[in-house]
N, C-alpha and C positions, 0 to 999 in steps of 0.2 A: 481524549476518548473516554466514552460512560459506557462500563460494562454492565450492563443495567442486572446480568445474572449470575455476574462472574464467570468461571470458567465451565457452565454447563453446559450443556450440548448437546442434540441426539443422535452426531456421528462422534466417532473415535477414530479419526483420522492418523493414520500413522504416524505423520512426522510432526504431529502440533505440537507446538513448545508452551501452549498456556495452560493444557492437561493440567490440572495437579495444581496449578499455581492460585486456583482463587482463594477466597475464604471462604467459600459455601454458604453466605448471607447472599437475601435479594435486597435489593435497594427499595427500601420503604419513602411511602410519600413524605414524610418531613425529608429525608435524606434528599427525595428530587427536586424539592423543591430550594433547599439550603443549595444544591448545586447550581440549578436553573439561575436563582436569584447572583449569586455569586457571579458565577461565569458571565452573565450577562453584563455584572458592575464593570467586572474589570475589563471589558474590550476597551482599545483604543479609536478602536474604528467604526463606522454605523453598520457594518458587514458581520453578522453572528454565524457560526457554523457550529452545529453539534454534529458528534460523530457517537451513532449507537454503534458499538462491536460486542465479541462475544469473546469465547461461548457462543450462543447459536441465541441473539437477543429478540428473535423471534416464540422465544421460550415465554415471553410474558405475553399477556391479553395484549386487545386495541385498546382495553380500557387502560391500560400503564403510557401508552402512548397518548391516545388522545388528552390526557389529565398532562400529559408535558407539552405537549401545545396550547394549552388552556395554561400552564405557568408561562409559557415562554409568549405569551400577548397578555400576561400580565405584567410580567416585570420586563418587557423589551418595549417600550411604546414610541414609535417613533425610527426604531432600526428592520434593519432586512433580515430576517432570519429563516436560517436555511438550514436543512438537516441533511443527514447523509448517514445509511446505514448498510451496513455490512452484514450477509445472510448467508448461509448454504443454500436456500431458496429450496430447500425440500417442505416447508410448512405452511408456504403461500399458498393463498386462494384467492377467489373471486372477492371476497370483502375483506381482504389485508392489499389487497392490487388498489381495490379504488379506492380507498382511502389514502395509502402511496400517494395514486394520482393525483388524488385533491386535493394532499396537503403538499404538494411538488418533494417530494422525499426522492433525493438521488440512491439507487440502490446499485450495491458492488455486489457481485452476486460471484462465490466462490465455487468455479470450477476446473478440471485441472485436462481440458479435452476431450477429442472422443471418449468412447465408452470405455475401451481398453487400455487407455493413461491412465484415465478417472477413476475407475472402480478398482483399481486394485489396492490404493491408500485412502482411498475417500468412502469408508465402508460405515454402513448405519450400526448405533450401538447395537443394535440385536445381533447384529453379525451380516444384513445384509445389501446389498449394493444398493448406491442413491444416485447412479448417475438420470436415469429416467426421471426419477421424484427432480430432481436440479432440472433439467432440460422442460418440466408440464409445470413448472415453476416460473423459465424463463418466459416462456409461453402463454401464460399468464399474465405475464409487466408487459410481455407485446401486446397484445391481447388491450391491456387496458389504458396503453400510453405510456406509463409508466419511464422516466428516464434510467437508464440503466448501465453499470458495465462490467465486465467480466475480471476478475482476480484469480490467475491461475497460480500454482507452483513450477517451478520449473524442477521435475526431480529426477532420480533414477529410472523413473519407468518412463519419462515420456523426452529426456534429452536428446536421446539419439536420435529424437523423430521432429524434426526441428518444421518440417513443412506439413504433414501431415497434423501437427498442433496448431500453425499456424492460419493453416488455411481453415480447421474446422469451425476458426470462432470470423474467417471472412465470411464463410459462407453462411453462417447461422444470421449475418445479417450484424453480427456485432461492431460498435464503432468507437468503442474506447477499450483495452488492452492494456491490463497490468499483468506482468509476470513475473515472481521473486525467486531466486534461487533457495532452494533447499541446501543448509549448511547446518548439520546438527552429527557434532564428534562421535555422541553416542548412538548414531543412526545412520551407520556408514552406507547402511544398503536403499536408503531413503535417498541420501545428498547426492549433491556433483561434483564434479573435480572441475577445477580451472580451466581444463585442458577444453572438458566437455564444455561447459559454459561461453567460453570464446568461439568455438564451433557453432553453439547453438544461436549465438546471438549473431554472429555473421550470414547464417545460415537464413534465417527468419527477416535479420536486415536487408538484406539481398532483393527478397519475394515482393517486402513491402516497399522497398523506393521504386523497384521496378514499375509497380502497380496501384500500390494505395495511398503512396502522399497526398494528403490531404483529405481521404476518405475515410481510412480506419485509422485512429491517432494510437500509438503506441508507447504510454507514458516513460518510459525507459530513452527511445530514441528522439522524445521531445527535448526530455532534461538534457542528454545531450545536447542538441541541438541548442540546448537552452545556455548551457554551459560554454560554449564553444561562441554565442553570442554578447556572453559577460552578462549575462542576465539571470536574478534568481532561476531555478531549476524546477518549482514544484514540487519536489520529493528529496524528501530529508536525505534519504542514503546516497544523494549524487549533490546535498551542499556541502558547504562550509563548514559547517559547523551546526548541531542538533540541540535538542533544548525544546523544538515545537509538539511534539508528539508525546507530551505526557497522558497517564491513565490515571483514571479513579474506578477503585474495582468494587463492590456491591458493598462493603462494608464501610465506603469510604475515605478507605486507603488510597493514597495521592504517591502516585512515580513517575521517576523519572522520565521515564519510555515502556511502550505496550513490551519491549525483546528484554527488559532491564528490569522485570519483577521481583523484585531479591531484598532484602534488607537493606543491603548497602545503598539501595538508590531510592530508598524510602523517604518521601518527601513530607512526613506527616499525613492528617487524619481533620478532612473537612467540619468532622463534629468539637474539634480541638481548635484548629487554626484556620485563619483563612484562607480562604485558595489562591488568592491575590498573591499571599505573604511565600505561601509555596512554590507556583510557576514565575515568580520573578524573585524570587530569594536568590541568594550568595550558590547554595546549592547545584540548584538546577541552574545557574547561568553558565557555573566552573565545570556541569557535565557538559554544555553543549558547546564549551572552548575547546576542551577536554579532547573533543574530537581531531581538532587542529594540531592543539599542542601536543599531542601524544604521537604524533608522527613519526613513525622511525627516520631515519635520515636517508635509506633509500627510496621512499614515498616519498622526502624533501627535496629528492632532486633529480625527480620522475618527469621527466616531458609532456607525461600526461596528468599531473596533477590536479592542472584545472579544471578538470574533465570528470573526474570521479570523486578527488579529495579525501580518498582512500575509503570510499563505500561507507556503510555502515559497520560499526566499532563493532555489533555483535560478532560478524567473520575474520577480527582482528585476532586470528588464533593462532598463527606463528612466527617465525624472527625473519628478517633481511640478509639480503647479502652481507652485511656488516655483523648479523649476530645480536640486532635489536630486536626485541622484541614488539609487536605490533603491529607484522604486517599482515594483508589480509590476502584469506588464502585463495581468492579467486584475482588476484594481483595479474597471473599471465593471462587467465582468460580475457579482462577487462583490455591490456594490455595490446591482444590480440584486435580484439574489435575497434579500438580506436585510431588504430594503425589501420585498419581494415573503410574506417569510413571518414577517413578525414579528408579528401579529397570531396567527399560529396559535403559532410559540414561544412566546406569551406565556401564551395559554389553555395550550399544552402543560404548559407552564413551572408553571403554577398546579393544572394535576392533580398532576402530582409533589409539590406542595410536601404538597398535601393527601393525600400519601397515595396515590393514584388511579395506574391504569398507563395513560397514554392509548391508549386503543383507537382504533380509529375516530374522526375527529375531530368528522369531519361528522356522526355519529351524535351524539355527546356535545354538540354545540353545538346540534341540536334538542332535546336532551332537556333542555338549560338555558335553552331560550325559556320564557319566560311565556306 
């Protein structure tokens, strides 16, 4: 990920964890372009992805962007390149939308539900609410075509309401669905408990096999699904092992991971070394085993390990039954849900092998009664 502003932003959202963490430098045109050139060498593949994030990377012109699509058909000649950016979507308009369009820009647009989930931690720096400015936003990328999909939190204020979240973003017409839990120690009244989590996500699973297999995708219940079928996951916090999601933040600075901002996971500094030398160094390959090997031993000998591979190491805030340290703390919620839908991964599981796209689940499982 390029944080093209660092950690600026024109909300101050309750529970963000990159507040505070930038360097307060913008990414100057030699530095986009030292990156552009780079990042492009080193793919393996003819497939490029950049990911703009923030801060709020809607903070720079179209002129920062269009000068990085004019580097990246300079130095990519011959590969697919694709971008993918991540907004609040409060500072979109009519000529940020078609532009989006034209240049195929996937846009994650961060919203956390209705109005009264949303506005209570998603509030503008001035002090005032942005769920409206978010929703004439989205309305907007409909509006102009624009591919799109929604990135909510899952927290304190909107867990207990597991359908009324769920359905707001069916009904708005949305068709891809990420949801992250809120787990931050010093923000007890932000986060969720395990207990809530496995609720929430059984709750939410429930609506959409009933109803949307295959209509609205739910990147949480794919990787599942994905997991359950021995096939990469799509999303770092349900594989193996991490190491793909590093950041370079405005001045540079090269980490391990966008949640892993800290000294220790300091990977050097693009104006110093190469980025090559960085995302495939001794370093960052020992953080993304790191994941694995650090396994307490009752995560080693979980039934469902294949299934989550103990989440992402950020929530790896307390010990096991044993008194290890490592395990992560929404362990029963996770626990809860996989228990909860393993009979359907498993029929899922058995349409794919045969071939089949599961539709509807609940249709197909009448259609295989005798």
């Amino acid at each position: 990920m390029l944080k093209p502003v660092g950690d600026r932003c024109n909300l101050a959202c309750r529970y963000c964890y990159y507040l505070g963490r930038g360097s307060g430098a913008l990414v100057d045109d030699r530095l986009l372009e030292d990156f552009i050139r780079q990042y492009i060498a080193m793919q393996t593949q003819p497939q490029v992805l950049f990911t703009w994030h923030g801060g709020e990377p809607l903070l720079r012109p179209l002129t920062f962007y269009r000068r990085a699509l004019e580097l990246q058909r300079q130095y990519g000649r011959g590969l697919q390149i694709d971008n993918c950016l991540q907004t609040n979507g409060t500072l979109l308009n009519d000529e940020w939308c078609q532009f989006l369009h034209d240049n195929h820009f996937l846009v994650g647009i961060s919203i956390d539900g209705p109005r009264e989930q949303h506005d209570g931690n998603r509030r503008m720096r001035h002090g005032g609410t942005s769920w409206h400015d978010v929703m004439r936003g989205i309305g907007l990328l409909q509006k102009h075509g624009v591919e799109w999909n929604a990135m909510a939190t899952v927290n304190a204020r909107n867990v207990e309401q597991p359908l009324a979240f769920y359905r707001f973003f069916r009904d708005m017409g949305c068709e891809f669905l990420q949801f992250t839990p809120i787990v931050e120690p010093q923000l007890p009244e932000c986060s969720v408990t395990a207990d809530q989590w496995g609720r929430f996500l059984c709750s939410v699973y429930d609506e959409w096999v009933r109803h949307d297999v295959g209509r609205l995708f739910v990147q949480l219940f794919d990787a599942t699904l994905a997991n359950w079928a021995g096939v990469a996951p799509g999303l770092c916090s349900m594989s193996a092992t991490c190491g793909q999601a590093a950041v370079m933040e405005a001045d540079g600075t090269v980490y391990c991971c966008d949640h892993f901002v800290s000294p220790g996971h300091r990977l050097g500094n693009i104006r110093q070394q190469p980025l090559a030398g960085m995302l495939y160094g001794e370093q960052q390959r020992r953080f993304g085993l790191d994941k694995q090997s650090a396994l307490p031993r009752e995560c080693r000998e979980c039934h469902w390990l294949f299934a989550c591979h103990g989440e992402c190491p950020k929530n790896r805030l307390t010990t096991d039954c044993y008194g290890e340290p490592g395990m992560n703390v929404l362990c029963r919620g996770y626990r809860r849900y996989f228990a909860h839908v393993a009979a359907d991964m498993d029929f899922m599981k058995a349409e794919l092998d045969a071939g089949r796209a599961p539709a509807n689940i609940m249709v197909l499982k009448q259609q295989k009664k005798p």
